[in-house]
C-alpha positions in Angstrom: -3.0 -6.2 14.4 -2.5 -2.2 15.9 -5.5 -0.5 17.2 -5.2 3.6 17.8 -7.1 5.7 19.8 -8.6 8.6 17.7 -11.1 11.7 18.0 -13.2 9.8 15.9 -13.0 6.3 17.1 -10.6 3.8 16.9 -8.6 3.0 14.1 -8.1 -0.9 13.6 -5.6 -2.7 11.1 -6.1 -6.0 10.2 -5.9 -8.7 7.7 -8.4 -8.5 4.7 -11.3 -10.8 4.1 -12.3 -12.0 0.6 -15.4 -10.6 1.1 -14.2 -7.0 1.3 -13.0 -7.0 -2.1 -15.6 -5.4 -3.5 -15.1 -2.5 -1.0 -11.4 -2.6 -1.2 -12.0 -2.0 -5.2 -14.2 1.0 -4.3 -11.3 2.5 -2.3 -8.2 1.7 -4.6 -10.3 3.6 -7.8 -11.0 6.3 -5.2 -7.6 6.8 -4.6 -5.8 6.3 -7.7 -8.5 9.0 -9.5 -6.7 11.3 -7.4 -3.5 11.4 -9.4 -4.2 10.2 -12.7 -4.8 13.4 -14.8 -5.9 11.4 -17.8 -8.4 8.6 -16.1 -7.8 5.6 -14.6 -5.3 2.7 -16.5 -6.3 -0.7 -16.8 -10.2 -0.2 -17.1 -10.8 -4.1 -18.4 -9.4 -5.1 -15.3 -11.4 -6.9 -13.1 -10.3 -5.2 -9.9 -12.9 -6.7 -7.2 -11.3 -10.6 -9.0 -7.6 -8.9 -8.6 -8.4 -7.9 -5.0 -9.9 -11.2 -3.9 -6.9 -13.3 -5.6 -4.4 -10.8 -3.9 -6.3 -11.4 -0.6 -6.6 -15.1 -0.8 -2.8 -15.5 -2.1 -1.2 -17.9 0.8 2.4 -15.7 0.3 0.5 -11.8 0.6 -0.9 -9.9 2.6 -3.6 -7.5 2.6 -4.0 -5.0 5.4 -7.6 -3.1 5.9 -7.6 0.0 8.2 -10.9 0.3 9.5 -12.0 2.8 11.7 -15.9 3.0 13.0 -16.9 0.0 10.8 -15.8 2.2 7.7 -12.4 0.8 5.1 -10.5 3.7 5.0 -6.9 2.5 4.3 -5.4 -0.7 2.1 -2.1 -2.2 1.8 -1.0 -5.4 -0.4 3.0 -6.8 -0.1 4.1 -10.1 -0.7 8.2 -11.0 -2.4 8.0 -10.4 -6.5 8.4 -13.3 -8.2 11.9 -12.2 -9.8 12.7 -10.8 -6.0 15.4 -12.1 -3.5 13.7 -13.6 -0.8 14.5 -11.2 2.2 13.1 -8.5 -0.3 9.1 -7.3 0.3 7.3 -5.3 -2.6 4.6 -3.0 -1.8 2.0 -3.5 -5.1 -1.1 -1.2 -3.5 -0.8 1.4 -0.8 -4.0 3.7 0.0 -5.4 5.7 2.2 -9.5 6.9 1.3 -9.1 10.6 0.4 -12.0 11.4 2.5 -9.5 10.2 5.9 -6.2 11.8 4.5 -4.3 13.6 7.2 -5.5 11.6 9.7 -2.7 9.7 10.7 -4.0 6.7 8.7 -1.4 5.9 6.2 1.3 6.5 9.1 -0.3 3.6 10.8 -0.9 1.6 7.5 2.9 1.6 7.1 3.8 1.2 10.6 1.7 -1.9 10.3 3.6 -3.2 7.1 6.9 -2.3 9.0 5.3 -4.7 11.8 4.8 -7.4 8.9 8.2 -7.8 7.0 10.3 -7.6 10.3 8.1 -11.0 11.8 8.7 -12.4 7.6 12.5 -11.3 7.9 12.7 -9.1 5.0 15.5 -6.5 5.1 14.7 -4.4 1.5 11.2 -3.3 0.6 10.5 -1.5 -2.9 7.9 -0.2 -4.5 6.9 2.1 -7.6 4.8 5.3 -7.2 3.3 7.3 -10.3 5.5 10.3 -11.3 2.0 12.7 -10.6 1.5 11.6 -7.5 3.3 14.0 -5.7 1.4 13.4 -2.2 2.3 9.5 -2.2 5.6 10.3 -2.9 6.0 13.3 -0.2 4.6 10.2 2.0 6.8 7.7 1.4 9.5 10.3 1.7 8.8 11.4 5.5 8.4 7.3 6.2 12.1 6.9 5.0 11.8 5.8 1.6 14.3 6.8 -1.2 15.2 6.5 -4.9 15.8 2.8 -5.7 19.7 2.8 -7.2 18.8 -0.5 -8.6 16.0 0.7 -10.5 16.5 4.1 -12.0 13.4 5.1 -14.2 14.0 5.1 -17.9 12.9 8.2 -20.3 9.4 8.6 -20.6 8.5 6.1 -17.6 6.0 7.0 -15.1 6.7 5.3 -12.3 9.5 6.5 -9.3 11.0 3.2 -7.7 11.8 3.5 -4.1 13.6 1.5 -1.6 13.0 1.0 2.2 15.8 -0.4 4.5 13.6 -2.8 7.1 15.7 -2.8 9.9 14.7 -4.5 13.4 12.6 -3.5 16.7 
């Protein structure tokens, strides 16, 4: 999909395989330990299953960065169930914490951008946890803001944002 020249090889994004699930599992717990100060949620969750369904779902997508033969970035979108059609939800965004700073998640989104303008979405959303300071620092710079729709409640821990898609 976009290939970028880099120091240390290049970086490719693609489209997932089923097969990588297990690896995409290792990189999503990699990431989210980052910013949960209590553990990791969901622990009877079947992540590598979760990955594989999300991979093989005919209406996602799930986008791999891989640079030197090496996962080091993941992305998963498709519409929400409940969602208007021209409307894209980002559900997993990460970048391996070994490769942050890299440029990596700048491409990742770039990539996604690419995506919903060819599916004609206008609005993407997403929700970030309220400790994760970095992702939301991110997804500020890219041009994401406070969803109006969706203002958290008391005591939730989740931010939703909103990204206006607009064309080339």
């Amino acid at each position: 999909m976009i290939s970028t020249p880099s120091t240390t090889g290049p970086l490719v994004i693609r489209t997932a395989l089923p097969s990588e699930a297990a690896a995409i599992t290792e990189l999503h717990l990699r990431a989210r330990s980052t910013y949960y100060p209590d553990g990791l949620p969901f622990g009877d969750v079947d992540w590598v299953a979760a990955w594989r369904g999300s991979i093989e779902r005919p209406e996602a997508h799930v986008l791999c960065a891989v640079r030197d033969g090496h996962l080091v970035g993941i992305a998963s979108f498709r519409t929400a169930d409940d969602a208007p059609a021209d409307t894209v939800k980002l559900f997993q965004f990460h970048v391996d914490p070994d490769s942050w700073r890299q440029g990596i998640g700048r491409a990742l989104h770039s990539a996604c951008l690419e995506q919903w303008r060819a599916d004609g979405k206008h609005t993407a959303t997403l929700d970030v946890h309220v400790d994760n300071a970095r992702a939301q620092a991110f997804y500020a710079r890219q041009g994401w803001v406070p969803d109006p729709e969706n203002p958290p409640a008391e005591g939730d821990h989740h931010l939703f944002l909103r990204y206006a898609v607009t064309g080339e």
